[in-house]
C-alpha positions as CSV (number, residue, x, y, z in Angstrom):
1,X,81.1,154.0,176.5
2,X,84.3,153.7,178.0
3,X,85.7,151.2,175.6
4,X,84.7,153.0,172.2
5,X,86.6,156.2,173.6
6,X,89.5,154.1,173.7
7,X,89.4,152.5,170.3
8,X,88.8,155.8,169.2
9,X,92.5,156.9,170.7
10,X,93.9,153.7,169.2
11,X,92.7,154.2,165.8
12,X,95.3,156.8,164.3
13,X,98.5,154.8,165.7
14,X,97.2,152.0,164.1
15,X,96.4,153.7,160.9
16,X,100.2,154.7,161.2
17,X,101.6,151.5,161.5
18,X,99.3,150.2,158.1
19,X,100.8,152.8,157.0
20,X,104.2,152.3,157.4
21,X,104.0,148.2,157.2
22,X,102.9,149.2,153.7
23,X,105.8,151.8,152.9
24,X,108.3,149.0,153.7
25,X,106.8,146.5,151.6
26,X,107.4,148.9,148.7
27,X,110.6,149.5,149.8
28,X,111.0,145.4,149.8
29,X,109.2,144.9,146.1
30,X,112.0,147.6,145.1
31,X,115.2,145.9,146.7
32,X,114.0,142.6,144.9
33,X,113.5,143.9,141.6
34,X,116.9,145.5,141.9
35,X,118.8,142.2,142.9
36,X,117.0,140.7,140.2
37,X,118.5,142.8,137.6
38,X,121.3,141.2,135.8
39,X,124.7,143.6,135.8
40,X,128.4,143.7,134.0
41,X,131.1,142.2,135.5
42,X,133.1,145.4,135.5
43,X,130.5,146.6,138.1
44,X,131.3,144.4,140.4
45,X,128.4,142.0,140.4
46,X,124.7,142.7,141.2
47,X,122.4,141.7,144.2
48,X,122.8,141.2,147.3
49,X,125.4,139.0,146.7
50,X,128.6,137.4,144.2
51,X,126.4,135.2,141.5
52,X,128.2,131.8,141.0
53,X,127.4,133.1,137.5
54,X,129.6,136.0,137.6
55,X,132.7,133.6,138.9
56,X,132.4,131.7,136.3
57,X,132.4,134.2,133.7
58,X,135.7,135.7,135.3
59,X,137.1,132.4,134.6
60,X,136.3,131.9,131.5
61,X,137.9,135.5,130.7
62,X,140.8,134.8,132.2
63,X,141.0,131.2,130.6
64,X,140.5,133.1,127.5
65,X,142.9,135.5,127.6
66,X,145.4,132.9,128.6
67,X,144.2,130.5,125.2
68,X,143.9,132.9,122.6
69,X,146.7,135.8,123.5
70,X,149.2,134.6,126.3
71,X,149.7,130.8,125.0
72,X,149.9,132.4,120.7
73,X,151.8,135.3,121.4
74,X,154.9,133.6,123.3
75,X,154.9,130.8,120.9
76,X,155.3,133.1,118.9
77,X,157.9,134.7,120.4
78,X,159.5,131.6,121.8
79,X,159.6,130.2,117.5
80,X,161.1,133.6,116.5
81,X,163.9,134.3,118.6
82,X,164.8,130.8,119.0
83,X,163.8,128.5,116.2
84,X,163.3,130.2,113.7
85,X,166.0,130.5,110.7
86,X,167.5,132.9,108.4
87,X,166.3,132.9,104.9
88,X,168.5,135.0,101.9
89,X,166.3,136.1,98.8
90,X,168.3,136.6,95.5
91,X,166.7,138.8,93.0
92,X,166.5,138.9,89.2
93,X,165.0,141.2,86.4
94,X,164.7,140.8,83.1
95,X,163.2,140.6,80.0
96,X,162.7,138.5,76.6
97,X,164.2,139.6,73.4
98,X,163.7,137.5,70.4
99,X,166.8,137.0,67.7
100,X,164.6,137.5,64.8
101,X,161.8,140.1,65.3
102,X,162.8,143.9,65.1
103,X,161.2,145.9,67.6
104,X,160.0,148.3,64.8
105,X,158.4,146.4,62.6
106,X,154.3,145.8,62.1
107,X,154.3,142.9,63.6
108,X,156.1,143.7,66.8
109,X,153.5,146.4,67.1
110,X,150.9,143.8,66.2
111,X,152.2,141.4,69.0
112,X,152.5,144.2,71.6
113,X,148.5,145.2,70.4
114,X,147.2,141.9,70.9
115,X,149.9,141.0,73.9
116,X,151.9,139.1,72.3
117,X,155.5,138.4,72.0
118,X,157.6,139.9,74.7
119,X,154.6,139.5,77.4
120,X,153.4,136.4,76.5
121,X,156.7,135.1,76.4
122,X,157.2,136.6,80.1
123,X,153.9,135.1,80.9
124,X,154.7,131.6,80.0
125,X,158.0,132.4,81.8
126,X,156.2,132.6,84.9
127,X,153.8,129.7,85.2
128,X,156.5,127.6,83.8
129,X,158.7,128.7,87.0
130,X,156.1,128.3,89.3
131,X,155.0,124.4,88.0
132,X,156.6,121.1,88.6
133,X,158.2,120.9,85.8
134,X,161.4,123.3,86.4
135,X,161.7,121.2,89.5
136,X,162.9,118.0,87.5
137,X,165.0,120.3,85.3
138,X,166.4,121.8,88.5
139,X,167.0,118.4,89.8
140,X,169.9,117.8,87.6
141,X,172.2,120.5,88.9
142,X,170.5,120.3,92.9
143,X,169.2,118.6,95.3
144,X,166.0,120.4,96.2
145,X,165.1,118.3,99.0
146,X,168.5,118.9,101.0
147,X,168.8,122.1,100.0
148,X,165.5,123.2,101.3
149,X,165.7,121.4,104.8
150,X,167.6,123.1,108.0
151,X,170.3,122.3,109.5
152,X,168.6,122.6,112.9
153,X,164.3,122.0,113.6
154,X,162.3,124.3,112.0
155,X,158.6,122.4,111.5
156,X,157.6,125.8,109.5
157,X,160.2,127.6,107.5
158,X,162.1,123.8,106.6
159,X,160.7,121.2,104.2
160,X,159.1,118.0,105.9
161,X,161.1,114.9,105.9
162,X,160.9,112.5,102.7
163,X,158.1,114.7,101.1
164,X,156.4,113.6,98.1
165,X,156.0,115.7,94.8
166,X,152.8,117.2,95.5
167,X,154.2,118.4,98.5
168,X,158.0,119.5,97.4
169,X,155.9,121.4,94.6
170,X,154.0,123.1,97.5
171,X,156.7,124.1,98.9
172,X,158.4,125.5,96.2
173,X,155.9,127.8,95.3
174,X,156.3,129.1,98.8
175,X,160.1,130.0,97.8
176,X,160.2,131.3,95.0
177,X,158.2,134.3,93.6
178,X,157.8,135.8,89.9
179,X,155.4,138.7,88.9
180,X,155.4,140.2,85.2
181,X,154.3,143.3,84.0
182,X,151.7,142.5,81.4
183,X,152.1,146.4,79.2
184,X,156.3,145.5,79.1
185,X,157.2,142.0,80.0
186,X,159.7,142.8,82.6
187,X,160.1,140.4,84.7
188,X,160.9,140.4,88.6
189,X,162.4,136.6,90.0
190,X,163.0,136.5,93.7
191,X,164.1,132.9,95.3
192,X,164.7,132.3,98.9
193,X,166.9,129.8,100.3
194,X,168.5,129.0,104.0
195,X,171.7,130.0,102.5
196,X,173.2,132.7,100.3
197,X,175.2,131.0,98.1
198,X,172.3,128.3,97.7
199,X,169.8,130.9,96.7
200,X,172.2,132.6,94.4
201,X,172.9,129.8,92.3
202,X,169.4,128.8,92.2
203,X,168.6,132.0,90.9
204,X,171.1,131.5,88.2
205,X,169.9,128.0,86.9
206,X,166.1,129.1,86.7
207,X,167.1,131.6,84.6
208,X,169.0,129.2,82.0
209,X,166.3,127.2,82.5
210,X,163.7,129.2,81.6
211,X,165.6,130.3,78.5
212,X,166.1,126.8,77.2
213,X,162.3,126.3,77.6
214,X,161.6,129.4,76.4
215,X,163.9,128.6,72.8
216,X,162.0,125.1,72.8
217,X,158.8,126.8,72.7
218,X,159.8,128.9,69.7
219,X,161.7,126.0,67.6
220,X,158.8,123.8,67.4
221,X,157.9,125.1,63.7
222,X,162.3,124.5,63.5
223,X,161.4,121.5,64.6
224,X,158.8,120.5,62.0
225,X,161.0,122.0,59.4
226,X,163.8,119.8,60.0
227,X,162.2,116.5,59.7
228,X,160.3,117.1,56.9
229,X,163.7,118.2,55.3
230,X,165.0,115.4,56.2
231,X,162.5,113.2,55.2
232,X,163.1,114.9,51.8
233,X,166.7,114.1,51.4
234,X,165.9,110.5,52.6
235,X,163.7,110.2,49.7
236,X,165.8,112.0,47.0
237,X,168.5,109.9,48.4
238,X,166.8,106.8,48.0
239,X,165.7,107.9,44.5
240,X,169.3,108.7,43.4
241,X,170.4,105.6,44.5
242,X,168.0,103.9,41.9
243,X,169.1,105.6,39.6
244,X,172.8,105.2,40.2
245,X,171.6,101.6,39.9
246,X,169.1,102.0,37.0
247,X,172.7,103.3,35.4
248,X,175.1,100.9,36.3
249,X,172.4,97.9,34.8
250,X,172.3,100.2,31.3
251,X,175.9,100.5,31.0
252,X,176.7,96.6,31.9
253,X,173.8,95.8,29.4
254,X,174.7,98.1,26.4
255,X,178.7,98.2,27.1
256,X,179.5,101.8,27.0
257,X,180.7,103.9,29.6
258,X,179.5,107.3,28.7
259,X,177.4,107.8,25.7
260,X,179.2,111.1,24.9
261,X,182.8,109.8,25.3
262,X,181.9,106.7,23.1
263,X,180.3,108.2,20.0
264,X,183.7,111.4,20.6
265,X,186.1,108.2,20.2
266,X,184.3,106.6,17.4
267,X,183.8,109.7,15.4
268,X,187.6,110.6,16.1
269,X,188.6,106.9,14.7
270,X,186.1,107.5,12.0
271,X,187.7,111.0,10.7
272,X,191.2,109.7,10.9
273,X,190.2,107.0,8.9
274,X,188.7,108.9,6.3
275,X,192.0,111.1,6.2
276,X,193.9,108.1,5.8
277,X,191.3,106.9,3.0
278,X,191.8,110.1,1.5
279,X,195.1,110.0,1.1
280,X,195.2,107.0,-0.3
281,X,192.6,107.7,-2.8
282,X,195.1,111.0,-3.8
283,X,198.1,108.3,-4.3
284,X,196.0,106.3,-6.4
285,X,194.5,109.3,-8.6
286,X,198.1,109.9,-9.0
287,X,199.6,107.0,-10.3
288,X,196.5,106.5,-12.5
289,X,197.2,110.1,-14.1
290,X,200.2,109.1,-14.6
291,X,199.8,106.2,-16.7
292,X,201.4,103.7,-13.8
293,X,198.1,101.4,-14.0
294,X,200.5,98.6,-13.8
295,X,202.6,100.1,-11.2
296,X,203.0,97.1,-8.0
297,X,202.0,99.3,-5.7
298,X,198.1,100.2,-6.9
299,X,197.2,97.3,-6.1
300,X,198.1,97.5,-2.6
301,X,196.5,101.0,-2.5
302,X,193.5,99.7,-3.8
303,X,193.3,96.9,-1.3
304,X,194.2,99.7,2.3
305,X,191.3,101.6,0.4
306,X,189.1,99.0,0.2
307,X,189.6,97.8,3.7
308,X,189.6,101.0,5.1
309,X,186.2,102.2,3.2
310,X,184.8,99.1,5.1
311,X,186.3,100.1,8.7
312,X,184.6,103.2,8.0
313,X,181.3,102.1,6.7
314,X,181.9,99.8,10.2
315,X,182.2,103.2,12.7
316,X,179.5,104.9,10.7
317,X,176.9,101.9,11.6
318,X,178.4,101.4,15.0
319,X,177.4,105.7,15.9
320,X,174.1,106.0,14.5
321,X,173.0,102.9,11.9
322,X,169.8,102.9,10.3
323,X,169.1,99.3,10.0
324,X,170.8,97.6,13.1
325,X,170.4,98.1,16.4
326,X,173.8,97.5,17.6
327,X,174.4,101.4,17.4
328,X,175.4,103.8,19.8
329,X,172.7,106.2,19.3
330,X,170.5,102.9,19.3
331,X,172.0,101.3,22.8
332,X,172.5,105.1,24.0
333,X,169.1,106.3,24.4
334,X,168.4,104.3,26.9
335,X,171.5,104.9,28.9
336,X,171.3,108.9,27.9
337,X,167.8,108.6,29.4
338,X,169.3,107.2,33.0
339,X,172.4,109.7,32.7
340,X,169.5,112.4,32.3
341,X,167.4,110.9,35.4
342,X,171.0,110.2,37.2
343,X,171.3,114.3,37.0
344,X,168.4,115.7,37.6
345,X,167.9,113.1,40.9
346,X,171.7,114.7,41.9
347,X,169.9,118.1,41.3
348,X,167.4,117.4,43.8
349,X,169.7,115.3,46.1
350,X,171.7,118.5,46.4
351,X,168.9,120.7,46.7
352,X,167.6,118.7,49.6
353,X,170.7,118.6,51.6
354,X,170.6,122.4,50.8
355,X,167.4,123.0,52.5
356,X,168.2,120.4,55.1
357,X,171.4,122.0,56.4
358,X,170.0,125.3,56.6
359,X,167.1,123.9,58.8
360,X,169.3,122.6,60.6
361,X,171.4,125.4,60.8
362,X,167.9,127.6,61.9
363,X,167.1,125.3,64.5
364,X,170.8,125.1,66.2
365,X,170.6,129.1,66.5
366,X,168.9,130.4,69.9
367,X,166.3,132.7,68.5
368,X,165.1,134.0,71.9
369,X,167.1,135.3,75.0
370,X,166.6,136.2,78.7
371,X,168.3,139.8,79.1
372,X,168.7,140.4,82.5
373,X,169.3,144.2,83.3
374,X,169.7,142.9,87.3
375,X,171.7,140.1,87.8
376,X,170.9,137.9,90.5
377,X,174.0,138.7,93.3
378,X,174.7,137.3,96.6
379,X,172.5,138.5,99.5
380,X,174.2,139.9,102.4
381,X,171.7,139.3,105.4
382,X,168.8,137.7,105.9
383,X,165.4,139.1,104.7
384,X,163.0,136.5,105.8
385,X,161.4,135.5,108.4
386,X,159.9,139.1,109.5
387,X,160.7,137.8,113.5
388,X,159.3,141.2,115.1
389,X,156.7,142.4,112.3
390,X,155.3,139.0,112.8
391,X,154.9,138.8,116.6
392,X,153.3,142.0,116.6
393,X,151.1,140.7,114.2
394,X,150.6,137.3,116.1
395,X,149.9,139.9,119.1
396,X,147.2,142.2,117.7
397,X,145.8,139.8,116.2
398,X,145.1,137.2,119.2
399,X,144.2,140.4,121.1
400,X,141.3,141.4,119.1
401,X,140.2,138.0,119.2
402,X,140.2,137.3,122.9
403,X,138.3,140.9,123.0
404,X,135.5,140.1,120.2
405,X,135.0,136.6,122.1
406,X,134.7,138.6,125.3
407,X,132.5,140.9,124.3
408,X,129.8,138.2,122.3
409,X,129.9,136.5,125.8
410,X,129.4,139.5,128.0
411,X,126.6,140.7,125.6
412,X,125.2,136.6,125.6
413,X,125.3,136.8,129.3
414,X,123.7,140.1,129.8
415,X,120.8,138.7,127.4
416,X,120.6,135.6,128.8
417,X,120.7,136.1,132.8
């Protein structure tokens, strides 16, 4: 009786201490949960204590930060201020005019509808200043490879040692910029180069340059023009050398010079004979009126008549006899025939040479030109490299970086832990 009295007493403290025993393990299932959960770095950590995961993490910021802002940004810096050199742009504008197209007439407006002309020109321009091709015509009045190499290390601004074409190409188009307005044409040239002087005259020759290509471009139906022009007068001239020759064997066959001036001579010789007939002929009608039949001298008249009715019967078959062929009207018609072809081959010799000359004349004049309203002059100070716009560039950008890599980590390590 005693004893159950006493359990009785004992039963609320122990009912207590279940109780509390049971409050703490709560209080422990909490704290575990809690030390469990994963939290930022900013915060200091979470649990009970420091994760080894967490010290990493701070390392790899820092590391981080050192890799992609510190280490960029005072190379940066460091290249800039110390390596880096000057570069002096010369600048250009202009525009194409061609010698032999008026800007008011159809077709101009035509050529600017379909853009044409001034534009296309300007166009062609461009890519032509911006290929390889300017750089061997370039090479004739400079020498690109020196000129675009430092005098002091520069491994970015300066062209590499002993490059190859590919690569001096490359870098060209790096130095030199052209844009063109498609509506007008006008043109804008800049050039950069490690000197003034140097970027000046380049400036210059790319311009006469590009004009001389420019004019080639244009003479190629000149061009077509001439030699077929001279191919012409190389054929008339070979024809009216045949018949110089064609000539020459006529004449040496038939024996007369000129047909004209042989039958002039003859019929000259001929009328003077028959004066000199007629005369005669009057002397004799004269002393037979006079009953002098047996005068000496008729006989002697007679016999100059007779002779000289033969010389003339003579010249009259020698121009134009009907029944030998010894004439000159017979011999000449064959040698009239190669006068005639000798002319009219000298006709078209001459014409030839005409049309020849003034292709030649057409090609020889510049029909387009590079008017440059302006001129490229000498540049004063340095435009290029943009030292402090670039190293705040170089800044920003390493700086967002390092943050986006910071914060895909911190969001992969709050995921992941």
């Amino acid at each position: 009786m005693q004893d159950v009295v006493v359990e009785e007493e004992r039963r609320p403290a122990v009912d207590e201490s279940l109780r509390q025993a049971k409050a703490f393990s709560v209080e422990l299932r909490k704290a575990a949960r809690k030390a469990r959960t994963p939290r930022p770095i900013v915060s200091g950590g979470g649990g009970f204590r420091a994760r080894k995961g967490d010290r990493l993490f701070r390392l790899f910021a820092v590391g981080s930060l050192v890799t992609l802002f510190v280490i960029p940004t005072t190379l940066a810096v460091l290249y800039y201020s110390l390596i880096a050199s000057d570069q002096y742009v010369s600048e250009a504008r202009f525009s194409i005019r061609s010698a032999d197209t008026s800007a008011s007439s159809p077709m101009a407006s035509l050529s600017a509808l379909f853009g044409g002309g001034q534009a296309t020109d300007a166009a062609i321009i461009a890519e032509y200043v911006k290929s390889g091709a300017i750089i061997n015509q370039l090479s004739d009045s400079f020498n690109l490879i020196e000129l675009f190499t430092t005098k002091r290390w520069d491994p970015i601004a300066s062209l590499e040692a002993n490059p190859t074409s590919e690569d001096l190409i490359k870098y060209w188009k790096g130095q030199v910029d052209i844009s063109v307005e498609r509506s007008s044409g006008l043109t804008t040239l800049r050039v950069r180069a490690f000197s003034p002087t140097d970027s000046l005259a380049l400036t210059k020759e790319i311009l006469r340059v590009a004009e001389q290509m420019v004019n080639r471009l244009t003479r190629r139906t000149e061009e077509n023009a001439l030699r077929e022009a001279e191919a012409e007068v190389q054929t008339t001239k070979r024809r009216l050398s045949e018949s110089i020759y064609k000539l020459k064997t006529m004449r040496d066959s038939t024996g007369i010079l000129d047909v004209s001036s042989a039958a002039a001579a003859n019929t000259e010789i001929l009328t003077k004979l028959r004066l000199e007939k007629a005369k005669l002929d009057v002397q004799i009608k004269s002393l037979e009126d006079n009953d002098s039949g047996s005068a000496p001298q008729l006989g002697t008249l007679k016999n100059q008549t007779t002779a000289i009715g033969q010389q003339i019967r003579k010249y009259e078959q020698s121009i134009a006899g009907a029944s030998t062929g010894s004439s000159i009207a017979s011999r000449g018609a064959g040698l009239a025939e190669a006068e005639t072809d000798l002319k009219v081959t000298q006709a078209e010799y001459q014409k030839s040479v005409g049309v020849y000359e003034l292709a030649r004349m057409t090609l020889e004049r510049q029909r387009s030109y590079i008017l440059t309203y302006v001129q490229p002059s000498l540049p004063q100070e340095a435009l290029y490299p943009k030292r402090l716009l670039i190293v705040m560039a170089v800044a920003l950008g390493t700086a967002v970086l390092w943050a986006i890599v910071i914060g895909v980590a911190m969001l992969a390590r709050d995921h992941m832990a």
